[in-house]
C-alpha positions as CSV (number, residue, x, y, z in Angstrom):
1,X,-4.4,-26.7,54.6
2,X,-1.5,-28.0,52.6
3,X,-3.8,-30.2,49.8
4,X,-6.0,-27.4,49.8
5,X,-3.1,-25.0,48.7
6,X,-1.9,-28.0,46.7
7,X,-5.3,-28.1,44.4
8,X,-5.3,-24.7,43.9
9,X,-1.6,-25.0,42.7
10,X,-3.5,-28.0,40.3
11,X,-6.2,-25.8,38.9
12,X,-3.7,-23.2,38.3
13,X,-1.4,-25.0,36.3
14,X,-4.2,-26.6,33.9
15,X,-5.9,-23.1,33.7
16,X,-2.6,-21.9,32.2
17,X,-2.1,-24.9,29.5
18,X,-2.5,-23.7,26.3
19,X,-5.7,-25.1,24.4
20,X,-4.8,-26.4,20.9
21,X,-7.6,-24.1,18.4
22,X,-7.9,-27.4,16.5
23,X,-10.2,-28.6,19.9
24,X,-11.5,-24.7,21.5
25,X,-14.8,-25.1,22.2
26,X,-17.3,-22.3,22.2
27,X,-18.5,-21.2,25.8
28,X,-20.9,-18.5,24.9
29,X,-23.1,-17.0,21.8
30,X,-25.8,-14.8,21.2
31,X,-27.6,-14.5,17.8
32,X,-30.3,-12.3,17.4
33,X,-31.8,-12.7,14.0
34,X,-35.2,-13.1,13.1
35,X,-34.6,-12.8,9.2
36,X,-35.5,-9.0,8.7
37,X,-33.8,-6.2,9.6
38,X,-31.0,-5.7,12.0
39,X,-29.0,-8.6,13.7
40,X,-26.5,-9.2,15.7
41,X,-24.6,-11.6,17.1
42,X,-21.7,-12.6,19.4
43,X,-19.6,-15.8,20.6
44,X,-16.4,-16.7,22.9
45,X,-14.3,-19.9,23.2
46,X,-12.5,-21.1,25.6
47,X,-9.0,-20.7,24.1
48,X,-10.0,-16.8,24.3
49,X,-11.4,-15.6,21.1
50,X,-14.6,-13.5,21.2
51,X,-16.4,-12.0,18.4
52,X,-19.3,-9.6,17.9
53,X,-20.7,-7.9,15.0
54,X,-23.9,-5.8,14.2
55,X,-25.6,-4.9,10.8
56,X,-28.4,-3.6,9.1
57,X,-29.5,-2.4,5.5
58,X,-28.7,1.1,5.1
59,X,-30.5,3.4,2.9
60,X,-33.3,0.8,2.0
61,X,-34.6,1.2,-1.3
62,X,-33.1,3.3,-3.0
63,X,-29.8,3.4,-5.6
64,X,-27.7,3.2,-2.3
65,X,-28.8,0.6,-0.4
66,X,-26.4,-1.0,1.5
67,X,-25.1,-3.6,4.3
68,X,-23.1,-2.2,7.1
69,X,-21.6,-4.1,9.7
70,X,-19.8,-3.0,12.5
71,X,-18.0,-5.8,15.3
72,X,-14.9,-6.5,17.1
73,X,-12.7,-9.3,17.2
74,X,-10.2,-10.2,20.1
75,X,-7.4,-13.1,20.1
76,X,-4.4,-14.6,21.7
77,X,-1.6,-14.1,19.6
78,X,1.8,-16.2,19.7
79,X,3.2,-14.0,21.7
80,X,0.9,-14.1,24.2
81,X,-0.4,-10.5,23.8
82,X,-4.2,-10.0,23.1
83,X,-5.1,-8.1,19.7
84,X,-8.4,-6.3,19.4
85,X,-9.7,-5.3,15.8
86,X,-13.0,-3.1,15.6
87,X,-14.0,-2.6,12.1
88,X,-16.7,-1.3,10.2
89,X,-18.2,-2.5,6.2
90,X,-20.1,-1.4,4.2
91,X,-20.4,0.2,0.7
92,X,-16.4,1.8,1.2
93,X,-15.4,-1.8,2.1
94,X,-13.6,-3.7,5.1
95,X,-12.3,-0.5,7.6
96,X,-10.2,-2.4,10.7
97,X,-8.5,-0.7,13.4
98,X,-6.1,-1.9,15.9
99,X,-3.4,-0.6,18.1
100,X,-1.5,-3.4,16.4
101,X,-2.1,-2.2,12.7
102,X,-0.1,1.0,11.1
């Protein structure tokens, strides 16, 4: 019972070391693209970033055609919090929003 209680203790303590972003590796990802029309596409790593995004061609064809691409993006910060942006672009540009940004 005690080694059993002491492993746990083990895989505790090197869950909980930080990994240096220099060396995260990426555990998942989705891409679905097949050249035309919409595509998305989506990815985590193991020092806990994750990232999703979606777009397509708005108004196709004519004087206002346009990209527009919405996603999210979640990290660790220094101060150990976790900051999630959503955002949208398109023709009015880059629009994030956060509970972190004013």
């Amino acid at each position: 019972m005690k080694s059993v209680i002491a492993i746990a203790l083990l895989v505790c303590a090197v869950a909980a070391v930080p990994i240096d972003p220099q060396t995260a590796e990426t555990t998942d990802q989705k891409f679905d693209n097949i050249g035309v029309g919409p595509y998305s596409f989506s990815f985590q790593t193991n020092d806990g970033k994750s990232v999703y995004a979606e777009g397509q061609l708005k108004n196709q064809g004519t004087e206002g055609e346009a990209l527009e691409v919405r996603g999210q993006y979640s990290y660790t910060g220094d101060d150990g919090q976790v900051y999630t942006i959503t955002y949208i672009a398109n023709e009015l540009g880059y629009q994030p929003q956060g509970a972190h940004i004013p």
